[in-house]
N, C-alpha and C positions, 0 to 999 in steps of 0.2 A: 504494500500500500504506500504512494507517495507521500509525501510530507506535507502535501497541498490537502489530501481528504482525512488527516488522522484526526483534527479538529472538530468539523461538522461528524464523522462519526460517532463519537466522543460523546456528544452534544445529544445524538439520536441514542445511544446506549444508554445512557444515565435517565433521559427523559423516559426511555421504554421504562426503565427498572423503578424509577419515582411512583410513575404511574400507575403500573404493575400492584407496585406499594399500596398505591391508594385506593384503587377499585378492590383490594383483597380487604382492607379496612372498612369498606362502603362506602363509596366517596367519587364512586365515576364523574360527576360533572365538572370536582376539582380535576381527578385525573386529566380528563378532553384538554380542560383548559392547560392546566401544566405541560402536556404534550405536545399542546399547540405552542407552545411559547419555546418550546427547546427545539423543535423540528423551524420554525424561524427563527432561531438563532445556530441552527444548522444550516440554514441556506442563505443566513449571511455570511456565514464566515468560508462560503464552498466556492470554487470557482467557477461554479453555473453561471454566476451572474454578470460575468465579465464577457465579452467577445474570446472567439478564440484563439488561445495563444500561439503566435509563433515565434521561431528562434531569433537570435536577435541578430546573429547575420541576417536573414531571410529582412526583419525586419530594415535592418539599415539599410538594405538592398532596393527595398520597396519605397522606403521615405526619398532616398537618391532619387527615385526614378519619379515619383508623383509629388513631392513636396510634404506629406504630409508629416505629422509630429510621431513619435516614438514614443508609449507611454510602458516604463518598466514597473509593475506592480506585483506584489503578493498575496493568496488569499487569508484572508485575515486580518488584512490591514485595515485600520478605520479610515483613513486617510485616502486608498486607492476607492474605498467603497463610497466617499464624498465625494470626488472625484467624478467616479464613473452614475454614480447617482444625478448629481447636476450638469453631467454632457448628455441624460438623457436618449436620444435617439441619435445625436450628434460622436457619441460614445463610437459606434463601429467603421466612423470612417479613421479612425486613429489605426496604428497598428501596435497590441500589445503584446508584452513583451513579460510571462511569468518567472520572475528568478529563481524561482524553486523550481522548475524543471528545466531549465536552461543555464547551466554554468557559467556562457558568456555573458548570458545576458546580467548574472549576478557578479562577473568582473566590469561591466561596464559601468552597474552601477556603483559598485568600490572606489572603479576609479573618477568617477565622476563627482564623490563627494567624502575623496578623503579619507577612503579606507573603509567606510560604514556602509552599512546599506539600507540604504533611507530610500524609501516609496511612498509616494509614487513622486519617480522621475521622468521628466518628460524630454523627448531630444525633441528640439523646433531648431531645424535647417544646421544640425550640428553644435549645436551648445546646449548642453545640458540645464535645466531647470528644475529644483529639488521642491518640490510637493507646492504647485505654484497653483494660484487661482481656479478654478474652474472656467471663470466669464474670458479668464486672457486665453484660457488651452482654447476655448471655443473660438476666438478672436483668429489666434492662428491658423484652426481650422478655415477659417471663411478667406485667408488671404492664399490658403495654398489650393483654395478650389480652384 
């Protein structure tokens, strides 16, 4: 199992077992709800909710060719989930870029911010941007259409 699904697993195991708990004490409607609330914060923390990842050559390969931005994120991060939350539908013209299943992609972002890896990074036309605005990654989107 990758590193990207131990989390939200995690999140659905404990919530089965709570629940589990509760309906054996008689309590099914807390259960529902307890269940609901762990199985969403299993699918926040999954990388369902992101566009799909490619590598991070593939990616700088493709930004060269079309202009667009380079967004390097992890799932998990609250930061890439703002992120891709407020690009909205605007979200899958970016190309991202997951550091947990891509090695380079997780040197890129090291060396882009000094050794750490801080997501989400965005490359706009080769300079990298460390967890930058929402309205400006969109900005950039509209100049490299």
């Amino acid at each position: 199992m990758t590193r990207a699904r131990i989390l939200p697993v995690l999140f659905l195991l404990c919530g089965a077992a709570l629940a589990t708990g509760l309906v054996l004490k008689g309590s099914p409607g807390t259960a529902v709800a307890l269940l609901l609330v762990f199985v969403v914060l299993a699918g926040v923390n999954s990388p369902l909710l992101f566009p799909r990842s490619i590598g991070a050559l593939e990616a700088q390969r493709r930004s060269a060719a079309d202009g667009r931005p380079v967004v390097y994120w992890r799932p998990g991060c609250p930061y890439c989930l703002r992120l891709r939350a407020r690009l909205g539908r605007h979200a899958r013209r970016l190309h991202w870029v997951d550091i947990w299943r891509d090695p380079a992609g997780a040197a890129a972002v090291r060396e882009a911010n000094g050794g750490d890896e801080t997501v989400p990074t965005v490359v706009v036309a080769g300079r990298p941007h460390t967890n930058p605005d929402p309205r400006w990654v969109r900005e950039q989107l509209s100049r490299s259409a």
